[in-house]
C-alpha positions as CSV (number, residue, x, y, z in Angstrom):
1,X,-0.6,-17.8,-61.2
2,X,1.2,-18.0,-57.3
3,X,4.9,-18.2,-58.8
4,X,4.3,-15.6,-61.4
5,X,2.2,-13.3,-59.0
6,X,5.2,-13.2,-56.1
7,X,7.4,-12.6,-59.3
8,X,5.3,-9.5,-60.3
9,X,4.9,-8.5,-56.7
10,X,8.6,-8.8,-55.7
11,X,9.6,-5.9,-57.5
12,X,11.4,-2.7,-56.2
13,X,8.6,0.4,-57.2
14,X,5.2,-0.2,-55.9
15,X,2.7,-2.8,-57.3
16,X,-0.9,-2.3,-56.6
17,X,-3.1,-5.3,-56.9
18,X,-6.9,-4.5,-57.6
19,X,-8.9,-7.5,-56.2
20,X,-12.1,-7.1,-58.3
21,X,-15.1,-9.1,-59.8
22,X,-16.7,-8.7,-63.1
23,X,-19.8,-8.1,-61.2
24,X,-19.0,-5.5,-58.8
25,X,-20.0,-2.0,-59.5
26,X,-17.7,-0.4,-57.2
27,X,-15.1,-1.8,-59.2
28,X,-16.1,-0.7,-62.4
29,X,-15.6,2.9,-60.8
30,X,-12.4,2.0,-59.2
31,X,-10.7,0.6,-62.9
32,X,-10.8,4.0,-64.6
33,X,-9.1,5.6,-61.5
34,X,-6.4,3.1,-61.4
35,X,-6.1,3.9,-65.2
36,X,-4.9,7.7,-64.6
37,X,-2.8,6.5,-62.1
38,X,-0.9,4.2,-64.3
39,X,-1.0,7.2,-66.7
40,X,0.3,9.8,-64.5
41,X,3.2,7.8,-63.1
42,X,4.1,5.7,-65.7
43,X,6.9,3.4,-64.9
44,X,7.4,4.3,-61.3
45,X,4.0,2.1,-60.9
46,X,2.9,-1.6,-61.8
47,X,-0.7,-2.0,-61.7
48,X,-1.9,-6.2,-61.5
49,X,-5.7,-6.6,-61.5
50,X,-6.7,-10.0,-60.2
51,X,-10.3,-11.7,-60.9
52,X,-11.6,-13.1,-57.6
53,X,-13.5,-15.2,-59.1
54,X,-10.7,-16.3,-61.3
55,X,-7.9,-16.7,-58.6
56,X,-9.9,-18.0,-55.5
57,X,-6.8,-19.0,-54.1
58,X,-5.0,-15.7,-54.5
59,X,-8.1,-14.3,-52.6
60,X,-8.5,-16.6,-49.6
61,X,-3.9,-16.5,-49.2
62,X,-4.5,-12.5,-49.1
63,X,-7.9,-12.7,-46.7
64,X,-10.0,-10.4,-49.5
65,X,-13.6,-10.5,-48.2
66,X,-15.2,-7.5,-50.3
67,X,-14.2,-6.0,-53.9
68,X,-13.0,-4.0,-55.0
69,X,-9.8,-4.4,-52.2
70,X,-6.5,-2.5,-53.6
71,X,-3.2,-4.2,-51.8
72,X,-0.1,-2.3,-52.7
73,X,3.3,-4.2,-52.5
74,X,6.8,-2.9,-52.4
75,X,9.9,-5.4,-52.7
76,X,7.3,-8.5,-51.8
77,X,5.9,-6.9,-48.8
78,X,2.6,-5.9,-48.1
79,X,2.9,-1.9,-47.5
80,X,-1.3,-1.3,-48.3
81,X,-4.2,-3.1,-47.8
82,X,-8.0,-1.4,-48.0
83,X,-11.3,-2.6,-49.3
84,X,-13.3,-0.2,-51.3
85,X,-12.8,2.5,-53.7
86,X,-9.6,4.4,-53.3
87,X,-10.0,8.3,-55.3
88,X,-6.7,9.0,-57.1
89,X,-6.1,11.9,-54.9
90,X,-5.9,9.2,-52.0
91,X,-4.0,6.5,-53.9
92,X,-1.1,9.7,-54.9
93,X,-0.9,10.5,-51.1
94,X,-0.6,6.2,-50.5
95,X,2.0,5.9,-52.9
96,X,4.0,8.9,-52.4
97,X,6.3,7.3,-49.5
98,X,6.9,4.0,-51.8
99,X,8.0,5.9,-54.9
């Protein structure tokens, strides 16, 4: 997954990256949000979710201590990085600069 996730994350619109655990309840409320985000802005948007659980080594490189945690990479870099639920009205006013 490391090669192919620096592949997906190098790319030139922003990529958000929804750290998440099928446990979590906060992130069951965060997935339907990032859902009418990818709706609303369509290709100007990737949107990678990425299992915790599943990619413990994703999650220790990137320091994610709680879930949900929503990173948001432009061109490879790092631009965003917050734990907890982000409403779509915040996540539009995040990504507006990096659009």
């Amino acid at each position: 997954m490391k090669g192919n996730f620096e592949t997906l994350t190098n790319e030139n619109r922003p990529v958000i990256v929804d750290f998440h655990a099928v446990w979590c309840g906060p992130c069951k409320t965060q997935a339907p949000i990032l859902k009418q985000i990818a709706d609303e802005l369509g290709e100007q948007v990737r949107i990678i979710k990425i299992d915790v659980d599943q990619n413990q080594p994703l999650a220790v490189k990137y320091q994610i201590q709680s879930v949900p945690t929503l990173m948001i990479f432009k061109n490879g870099e790092i631009v965003h990085k917050q734990a907890g639920v982000h409403t779509k009205a915040q996540l539009l006013t995040i990504l507006q600069p990096f659009r």
